[in-house]
Wavefront OBJ file of the C-alpha trace (Angstrom):
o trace
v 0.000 0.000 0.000
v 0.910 3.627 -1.027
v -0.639 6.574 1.101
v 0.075 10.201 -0.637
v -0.098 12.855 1.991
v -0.835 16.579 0.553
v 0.456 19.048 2.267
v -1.721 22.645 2.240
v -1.288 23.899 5.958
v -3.748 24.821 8.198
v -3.080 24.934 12.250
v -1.390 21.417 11.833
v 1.654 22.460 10.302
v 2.263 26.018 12.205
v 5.272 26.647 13.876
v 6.498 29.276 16.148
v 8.014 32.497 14.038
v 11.407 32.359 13.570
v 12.111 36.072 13.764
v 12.768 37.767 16.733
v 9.470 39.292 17.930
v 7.449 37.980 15.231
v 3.963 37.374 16.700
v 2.325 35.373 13.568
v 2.929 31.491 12.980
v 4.973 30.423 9.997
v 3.828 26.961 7.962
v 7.298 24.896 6.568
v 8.270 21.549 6.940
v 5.115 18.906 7.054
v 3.833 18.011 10.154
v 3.081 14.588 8.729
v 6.937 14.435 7.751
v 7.369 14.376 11.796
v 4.748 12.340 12.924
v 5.275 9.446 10.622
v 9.755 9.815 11.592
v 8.252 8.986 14.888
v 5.881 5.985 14.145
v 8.171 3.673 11.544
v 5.267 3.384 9.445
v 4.436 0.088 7.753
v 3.864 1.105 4.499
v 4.988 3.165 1.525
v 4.651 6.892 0.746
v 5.133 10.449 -0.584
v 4.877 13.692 1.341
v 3.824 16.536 -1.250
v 3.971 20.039 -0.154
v 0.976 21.590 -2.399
v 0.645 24.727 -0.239
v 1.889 26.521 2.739
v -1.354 28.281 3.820
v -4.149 28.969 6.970
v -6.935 27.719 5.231
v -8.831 31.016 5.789
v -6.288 32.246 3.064
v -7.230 29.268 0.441
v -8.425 30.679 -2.746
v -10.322 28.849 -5.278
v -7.288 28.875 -7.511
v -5.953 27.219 -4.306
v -8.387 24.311 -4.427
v -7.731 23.650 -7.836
v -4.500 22.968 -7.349
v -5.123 20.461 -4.820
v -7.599 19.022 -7.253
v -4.919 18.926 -9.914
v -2.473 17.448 -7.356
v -5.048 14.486 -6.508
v -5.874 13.762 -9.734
v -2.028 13.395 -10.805
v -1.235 11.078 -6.982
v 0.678 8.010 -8.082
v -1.737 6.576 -5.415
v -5.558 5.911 -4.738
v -5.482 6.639 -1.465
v -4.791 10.548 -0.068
v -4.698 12.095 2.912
v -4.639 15.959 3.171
v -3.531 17.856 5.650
v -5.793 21.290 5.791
v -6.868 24.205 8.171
v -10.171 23.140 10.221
v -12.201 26.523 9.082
v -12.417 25.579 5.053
v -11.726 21.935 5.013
v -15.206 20.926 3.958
v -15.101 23.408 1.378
v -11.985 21.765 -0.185
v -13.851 18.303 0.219
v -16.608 19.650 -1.922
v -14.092 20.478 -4.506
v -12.477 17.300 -4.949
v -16.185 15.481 -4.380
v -16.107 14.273 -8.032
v -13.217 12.453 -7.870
v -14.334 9.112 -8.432
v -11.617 6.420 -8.257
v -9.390 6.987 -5.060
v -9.948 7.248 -1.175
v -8.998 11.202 0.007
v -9.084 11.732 3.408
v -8.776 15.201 4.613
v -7.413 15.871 8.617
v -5.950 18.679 10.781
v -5.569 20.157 13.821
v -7.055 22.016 16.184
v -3.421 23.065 17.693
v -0.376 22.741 15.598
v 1.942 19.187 15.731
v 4.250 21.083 17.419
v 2.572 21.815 20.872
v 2.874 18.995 23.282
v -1.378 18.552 23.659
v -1.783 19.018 20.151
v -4.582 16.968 18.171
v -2.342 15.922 15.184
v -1.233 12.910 15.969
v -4.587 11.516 17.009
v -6.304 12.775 14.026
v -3.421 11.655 11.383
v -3.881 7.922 12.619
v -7.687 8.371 12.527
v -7.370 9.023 8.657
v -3.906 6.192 7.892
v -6.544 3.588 9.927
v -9.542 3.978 7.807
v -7.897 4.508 4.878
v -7.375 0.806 4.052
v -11.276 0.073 4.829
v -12.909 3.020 3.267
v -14.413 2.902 -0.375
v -13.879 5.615 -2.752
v -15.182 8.587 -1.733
v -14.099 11.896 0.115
v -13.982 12.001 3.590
v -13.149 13.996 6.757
v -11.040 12.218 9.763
v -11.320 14.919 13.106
v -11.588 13.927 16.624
v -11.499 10.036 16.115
v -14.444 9.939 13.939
v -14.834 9.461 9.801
v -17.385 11.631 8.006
v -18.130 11.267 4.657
v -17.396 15.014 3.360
v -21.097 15.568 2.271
v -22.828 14.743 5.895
v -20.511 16.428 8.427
v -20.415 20.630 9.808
v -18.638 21.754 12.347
v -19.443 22.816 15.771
v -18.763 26.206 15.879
v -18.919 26.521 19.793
v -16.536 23.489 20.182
v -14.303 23.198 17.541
v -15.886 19.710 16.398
v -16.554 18.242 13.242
v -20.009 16.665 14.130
v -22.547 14.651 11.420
v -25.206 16.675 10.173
v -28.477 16.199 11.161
v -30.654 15.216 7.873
v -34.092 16.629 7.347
v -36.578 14.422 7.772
v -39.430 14.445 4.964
l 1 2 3 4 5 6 7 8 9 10 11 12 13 14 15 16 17 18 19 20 21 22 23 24 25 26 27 28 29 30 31 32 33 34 35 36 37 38 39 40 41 42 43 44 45 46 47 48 49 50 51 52 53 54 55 56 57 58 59 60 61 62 63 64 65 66 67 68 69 70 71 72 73 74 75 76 77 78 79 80 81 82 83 84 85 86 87 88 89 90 91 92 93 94 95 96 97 98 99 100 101 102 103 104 105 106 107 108 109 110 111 112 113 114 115 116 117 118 119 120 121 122 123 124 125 126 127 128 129 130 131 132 133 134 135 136 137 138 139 140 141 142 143 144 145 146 147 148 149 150 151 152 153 154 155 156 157 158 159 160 161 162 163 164 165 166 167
């Protein structure tokens, strides 16, 4: 098995600002790159690096280029690292991909703080990856939601399943 991670940023890959008295986070090496040095995986992959952005800051252009970047994945199974506040928007986008398995995940603090999310949510998406079907999904606080039946809690933080209406 093959797992492509996509990097685009988000809180998960934020680190502290290397310049003195800099007060804003700066977005560099993959978090993923870190987390998986630290587990010995047991499987192959690729870390790509298709942006460097808070997903607040993700443009359309933006999303196509992680659609373009799926599309071209030596792999049929993804997992994207994104920002929390637009990651359901990106789903949408890359909804109509039909033949591989994208997972999108993130964090609600960066990798680099000791109580940070990442890990937790990274494994969440590498576990179901090998069970899920083609499709789109989101993988946040140790549950999967298909991309088209999950919002987020805005009080919380938490991705939660929507609530369909009944007829």
């Amino acid at each position: 098995m093959k797992v492509v991670f996509i990097q685009t940023g988000g809180t998960i890959d934020k680190d502290y600002p290397r310049l003195t008295k800099g007060y804003a986070f700066e977005i560099e090496e993959p978090a993923v790159k870190r987390i998986l040095e630290k587990v010995n995986p047991n499987f192959e992959f690729e870390i790509i690096s298709v942006l460097k952005k808070d997903s607040l800051d993700i443009t359309e252009e933006d999303r196509e280029k992680i659609y373009e970047a799926c599309q071209k994945a030596n792999s049929d199974k993804i997992v994207i690292t994104h920002g929390t506040d637009t990651m359901i928007e990106t789903a949408k986008k890359l909804s109509d991909i039909q033949d591989k398995v994208i997972i999108l995940t993130g964090a609600m603090k960066p990798e680099k703080f000791k109580d940070s999310d990442a890990d937790f949510n990274l494994g969440t998406a590498v576990g179901a990856i090998n069970v899920l079907e083609n499709g789109v999904y989101i993988a946040m606080n140790g549950r999967i939601y298909s991309w088209d039946k999950v919002k987020r809690n805005l009080e919380n933080g938490q991705f939660i399943e929507k609530k369909l209406a009944k007829a």
